[in-house]
C-alpha positions in Angstrom: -11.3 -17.4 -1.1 -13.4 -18.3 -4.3 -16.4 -15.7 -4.9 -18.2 -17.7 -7.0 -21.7 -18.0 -6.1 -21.2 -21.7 -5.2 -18.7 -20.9 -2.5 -20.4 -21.9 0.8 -19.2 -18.4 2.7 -21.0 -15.9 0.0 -23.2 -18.4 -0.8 -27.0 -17.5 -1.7 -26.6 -13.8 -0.1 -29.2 -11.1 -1.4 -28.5 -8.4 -2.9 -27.7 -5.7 -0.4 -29.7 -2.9 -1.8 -27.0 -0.3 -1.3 -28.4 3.2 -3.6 -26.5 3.6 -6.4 -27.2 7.5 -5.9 -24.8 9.3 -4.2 -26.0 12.1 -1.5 -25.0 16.0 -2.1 -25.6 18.3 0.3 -26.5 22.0 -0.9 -24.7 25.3 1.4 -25.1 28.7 0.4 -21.7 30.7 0.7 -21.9 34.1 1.9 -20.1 35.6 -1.8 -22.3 36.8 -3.5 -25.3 34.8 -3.3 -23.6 32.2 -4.5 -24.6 28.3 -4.2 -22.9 25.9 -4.8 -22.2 21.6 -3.7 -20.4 20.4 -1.2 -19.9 17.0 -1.1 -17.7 15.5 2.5 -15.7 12.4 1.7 -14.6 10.8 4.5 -11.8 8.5 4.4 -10.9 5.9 6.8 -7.9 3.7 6.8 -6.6 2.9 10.5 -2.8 2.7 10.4 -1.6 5.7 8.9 2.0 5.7 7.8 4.5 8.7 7.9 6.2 8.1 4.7 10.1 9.3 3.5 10.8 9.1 -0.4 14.8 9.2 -1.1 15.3 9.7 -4.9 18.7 8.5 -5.4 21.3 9.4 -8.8 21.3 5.7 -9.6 20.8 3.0 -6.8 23.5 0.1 -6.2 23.2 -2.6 -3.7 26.2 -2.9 -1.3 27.1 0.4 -1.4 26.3 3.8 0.6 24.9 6.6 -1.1 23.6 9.9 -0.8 19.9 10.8 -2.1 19.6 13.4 -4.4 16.1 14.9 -2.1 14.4 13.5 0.6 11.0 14.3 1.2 8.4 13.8 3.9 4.7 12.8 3.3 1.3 12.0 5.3 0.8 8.7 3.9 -1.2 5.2 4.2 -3.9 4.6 2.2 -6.4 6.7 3.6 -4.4 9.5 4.1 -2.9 9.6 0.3 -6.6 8.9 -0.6 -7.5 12.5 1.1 -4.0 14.0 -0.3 -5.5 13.3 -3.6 -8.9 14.3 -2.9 -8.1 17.8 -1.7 -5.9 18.2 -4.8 -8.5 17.7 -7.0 -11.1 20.0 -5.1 -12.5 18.0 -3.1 -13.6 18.1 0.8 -11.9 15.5 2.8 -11.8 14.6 6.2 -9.1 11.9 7.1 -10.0 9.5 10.5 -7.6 7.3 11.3 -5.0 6.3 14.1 -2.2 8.4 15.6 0.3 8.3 18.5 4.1 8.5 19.2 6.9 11.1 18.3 6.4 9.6 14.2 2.4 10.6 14.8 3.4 14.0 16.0 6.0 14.3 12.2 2.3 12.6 10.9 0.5 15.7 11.9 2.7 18.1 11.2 3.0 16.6 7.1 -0.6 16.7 7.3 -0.8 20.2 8.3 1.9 21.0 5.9 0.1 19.6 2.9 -3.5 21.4 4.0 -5.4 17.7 4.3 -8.3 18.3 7.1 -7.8 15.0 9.7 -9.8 14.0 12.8 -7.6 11.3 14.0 -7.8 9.1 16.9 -5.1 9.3 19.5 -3.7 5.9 20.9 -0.9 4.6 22.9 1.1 3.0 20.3 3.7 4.6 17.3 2.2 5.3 14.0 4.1 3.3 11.3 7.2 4.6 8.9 7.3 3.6 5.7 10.8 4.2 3.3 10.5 4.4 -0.2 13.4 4.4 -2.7 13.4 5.4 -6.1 16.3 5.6 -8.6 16.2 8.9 -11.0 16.3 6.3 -14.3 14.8 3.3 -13.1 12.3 4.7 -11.3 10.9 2.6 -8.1 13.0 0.4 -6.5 11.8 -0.5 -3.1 9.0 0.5 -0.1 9.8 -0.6 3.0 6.8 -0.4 5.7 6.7 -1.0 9.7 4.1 -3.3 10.6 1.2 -1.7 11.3 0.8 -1.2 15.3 -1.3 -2.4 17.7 -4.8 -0.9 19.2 -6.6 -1.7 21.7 -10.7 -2.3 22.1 -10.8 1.2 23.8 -9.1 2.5 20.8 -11.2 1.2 18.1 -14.6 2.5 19.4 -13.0 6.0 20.2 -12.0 5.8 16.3 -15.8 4.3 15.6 -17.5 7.1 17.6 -15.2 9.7 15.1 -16.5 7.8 12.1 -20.5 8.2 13.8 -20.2 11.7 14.6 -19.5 12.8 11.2 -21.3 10.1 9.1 -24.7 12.5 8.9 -22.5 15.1 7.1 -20.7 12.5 4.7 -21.3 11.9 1.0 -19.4 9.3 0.5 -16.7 6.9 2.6 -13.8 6.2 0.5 -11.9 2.9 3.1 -8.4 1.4 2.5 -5.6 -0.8 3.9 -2.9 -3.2 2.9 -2.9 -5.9 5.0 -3.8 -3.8 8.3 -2.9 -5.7 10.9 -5.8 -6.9 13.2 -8.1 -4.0 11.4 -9.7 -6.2 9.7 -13.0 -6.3 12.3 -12.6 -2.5 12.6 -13.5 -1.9 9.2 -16.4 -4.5 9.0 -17.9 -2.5 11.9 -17.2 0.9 9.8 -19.1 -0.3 6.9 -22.1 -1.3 9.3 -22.3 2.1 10.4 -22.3 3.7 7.2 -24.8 1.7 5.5 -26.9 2.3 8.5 -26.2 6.0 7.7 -27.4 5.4 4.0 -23.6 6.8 3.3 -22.2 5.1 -0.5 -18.9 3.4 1.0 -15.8 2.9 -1.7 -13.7 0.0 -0.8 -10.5 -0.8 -1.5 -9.4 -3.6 0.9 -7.2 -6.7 1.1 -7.5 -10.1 3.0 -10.5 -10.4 5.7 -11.2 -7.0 5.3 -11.9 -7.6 1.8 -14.2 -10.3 2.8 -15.8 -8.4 5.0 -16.5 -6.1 2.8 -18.0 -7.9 -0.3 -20.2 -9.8 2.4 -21.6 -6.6 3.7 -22.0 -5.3 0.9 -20.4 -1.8 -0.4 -21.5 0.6 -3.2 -17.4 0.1 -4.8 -14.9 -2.7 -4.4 -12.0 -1.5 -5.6 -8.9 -4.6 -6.0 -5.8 -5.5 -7.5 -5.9 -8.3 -10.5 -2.9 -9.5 -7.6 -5.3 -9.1 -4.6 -8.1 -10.7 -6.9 -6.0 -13.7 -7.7 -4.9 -14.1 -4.3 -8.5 -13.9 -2.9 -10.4 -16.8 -5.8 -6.7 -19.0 -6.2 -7.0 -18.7 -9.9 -4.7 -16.9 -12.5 -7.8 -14.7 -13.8 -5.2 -14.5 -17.3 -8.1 -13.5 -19.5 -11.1 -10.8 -19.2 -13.8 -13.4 -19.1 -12.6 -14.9 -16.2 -12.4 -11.8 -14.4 -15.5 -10.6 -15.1 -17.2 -14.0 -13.9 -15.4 -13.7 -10.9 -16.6 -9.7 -10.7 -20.1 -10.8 -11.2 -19.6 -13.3 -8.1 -18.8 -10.6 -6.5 -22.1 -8.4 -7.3 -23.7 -11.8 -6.6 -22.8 -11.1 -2.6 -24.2 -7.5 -2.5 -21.9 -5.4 -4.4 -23.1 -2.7 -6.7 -19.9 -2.3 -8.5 -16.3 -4.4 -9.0 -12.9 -1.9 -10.2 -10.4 -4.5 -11.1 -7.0 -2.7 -11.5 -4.4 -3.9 -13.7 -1.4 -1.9 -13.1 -0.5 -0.1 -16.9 -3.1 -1.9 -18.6 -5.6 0.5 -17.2 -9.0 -1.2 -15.1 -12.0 -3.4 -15.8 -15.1 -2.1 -14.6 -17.9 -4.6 -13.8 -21.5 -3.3 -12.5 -24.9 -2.6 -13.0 -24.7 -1.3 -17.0 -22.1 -4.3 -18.3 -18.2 -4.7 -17.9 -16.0 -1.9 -19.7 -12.5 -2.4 -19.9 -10.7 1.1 -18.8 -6.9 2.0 -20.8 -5.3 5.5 -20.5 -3.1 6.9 -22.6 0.8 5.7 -22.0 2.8 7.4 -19.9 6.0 7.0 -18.0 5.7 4.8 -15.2 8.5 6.0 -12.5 6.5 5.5 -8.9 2.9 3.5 -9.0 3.1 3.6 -5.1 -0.2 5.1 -4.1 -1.5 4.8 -7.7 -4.7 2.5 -6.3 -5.2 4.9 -3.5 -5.3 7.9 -6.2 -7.7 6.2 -8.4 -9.8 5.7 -5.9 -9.9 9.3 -4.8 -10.1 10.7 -7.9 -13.2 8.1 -8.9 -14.6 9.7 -5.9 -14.5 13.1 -6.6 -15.9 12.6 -9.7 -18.5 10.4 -9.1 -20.1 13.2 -6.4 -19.4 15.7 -9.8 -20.9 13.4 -12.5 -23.1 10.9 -10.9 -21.5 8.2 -13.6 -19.5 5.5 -12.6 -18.0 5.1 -15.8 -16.7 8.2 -15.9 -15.9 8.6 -12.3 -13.8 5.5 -13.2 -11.9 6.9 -16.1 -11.4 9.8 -14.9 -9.8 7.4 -11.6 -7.5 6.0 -14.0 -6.8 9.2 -15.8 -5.5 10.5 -12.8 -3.7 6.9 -11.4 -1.6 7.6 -14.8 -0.6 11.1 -13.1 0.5 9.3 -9.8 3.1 7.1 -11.5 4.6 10.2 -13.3 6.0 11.8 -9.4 8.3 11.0 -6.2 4.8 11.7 -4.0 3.4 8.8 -3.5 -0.7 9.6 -4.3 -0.2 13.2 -5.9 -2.9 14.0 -9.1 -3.8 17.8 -9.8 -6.2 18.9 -11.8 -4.6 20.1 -14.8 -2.4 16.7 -15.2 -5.4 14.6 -14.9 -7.6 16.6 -17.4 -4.7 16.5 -20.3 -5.0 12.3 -20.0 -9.2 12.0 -19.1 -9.9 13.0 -22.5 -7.4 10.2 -23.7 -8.7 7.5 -21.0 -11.1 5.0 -23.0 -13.8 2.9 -21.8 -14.6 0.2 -23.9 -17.8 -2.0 -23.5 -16.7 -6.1 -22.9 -18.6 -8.5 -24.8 -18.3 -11.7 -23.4 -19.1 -14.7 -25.6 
């Protein structure tokens, strides 16, 4: 799908008007007097996934081998999104899908890792995911379930979660990869938060994508992959990714994140395109590296009010993510030796 402004499915769309302010909410805490913001970011991703990491000595096809660990995390977008959120003092509240004997392991690595959830019980099994990683190489493979069915009953349960605590949100921070039949789900999600006057931060794939930049969302957050996949161009230079960006905004979109793996992020909105680097660093897992950029952008953003820096300070902390087994893991003290080394850079186009 092209986003140019001559495409006939975004064609002549308005801009949607979404605020570029984000909503705080003020609570006085009973120590001391003492006030301080609170800021709920809810995030929203339907197919959770229980996730195993094996880190192996050094990994050979053909052959058995023992893992040096295991480990067991909450994981899907949304709930690595809240992970990284919480890490970096944050308030999240994780909605989502859950059911089976994996959703009750799901639950329990949630609890384990302190991330408040409200999720939606259903019928179905929530999704496994296995990720391998060699101790030199670094990743090596992620193998996902598909994600599982719902059913129409399902989804509006999980919609009247997401309208019960929209009047308390700040911002909601949505995710998938390739979910399945979510893609409706999500389109209905972002109509209830705009109706809410809630800032929504999307980072989305396929139809949901679509969705999204037809709606109209505060953030798009997307892969140069997903990007290229989307117009069916190569996108090899800045230019044309910042024409295809401005298509974007074109449709109702305050601001476009284009990720580009190592090379950092280009950031297209409202004040010009700036092209994002942090500092190098060794790459050993990107797996959840979009979803902790995005939560870290978030948590910033409620902090600073500026996109710009929300969005290095995203990418700061995306640099972290590579750097563990976990896969969307940032804490603060990591992420503030590489901010001060994350640039933006203003793009002039010619």
């Amino acid at each position: 799908m092209h986003y140019s402004t001559t495409s006939g499915k975004f064609k002549d769309r308005a801009h949607s008007g979404v605020r570029p302010v984000v909503r705080a909410r003020l609570a006085f805490l009973a120590n001391g007097g003492t006030l301080l913001l609170t800021a709920m970011i809810l995030t929203f991703s339907p197919n959770p996934t229980l996730e195993r990491v094996a880190l192996v000595e050094q990994f050979r096809t053909g052959q058995t081998q023992k893992p040096m660990r295991v480990a067991t995390w909450a994981g899907g977008g949304g709930l690595r999104e809240a992970n990284v959120i919480r890490l970096l003092g944050g308030d999240p509240l994780a909605l989502g899908f859950v059911g089976g004997r994996l959703g009750d392991l799901l639950i329990e690595a949630l609890e384990r890792q302190q991330v408040p959830h409200a999720l939606t019980p259903v019928v179905a099994s929530t999704r496994g995911s296995f990720i391998t990683i060699d101790k030199e190489r670094g990743f090596i493979s992620e193998l996902p379930d598909p994600p599982p069915e719902f059913t129409e009953a399902e989804a509006a349960k999980l919609l009247s979660s997401l309208d019960e605590r929209l009047p308390d949100a700040d911002l909601l921070v949505m995710s998938d990869a390739e979910e399945g039949n979510a893609a409706s789900l999500f389109g209905e999600a972002i109509g209830r938060a705009k109706a809410a006057g809630v800032p929504i931060i999307a980072d989305l794939s396929g139809d949901a994508l679509d969705l999204a930049v037809r709606l109209g969302v505060y953030v798009i957050q997307v892969s140069i992959k997903t990007l290229q996949k989307q117009t069916e161009r190569s996108l090899a230079h800045d230019s044309a990714i910042v024409q295809e960006a401005q298509a974007v905004r074109a449709q109702g979109v305050d601001n476009v994140l284009v990720t580009l793996g190592d090379e950092g992020a280009l950031l297209i909105g409202p004040d010009g395109a700036f092209r994002l680097q942090p500092p190098v660093v060794s790459h050993f897992n990107p797996v959840g590296s979009g979803e902790t950029l995005s939560a870290a952008f978030a948590v910033r953003l409620l902090q600073t009010r500026d996109v710009v820096d929300a969005a290095r300070f995203g990418c700061a902390a995306a640099s972290v993510n590579v750097t563990h087994d976990e896969p969307g893991y940032a804490t603060p003290g990591e992420v503030g030796v590489l901010y001060p080394r994350t640039t933006a850079t203003p793009i002039v186009i010619r």
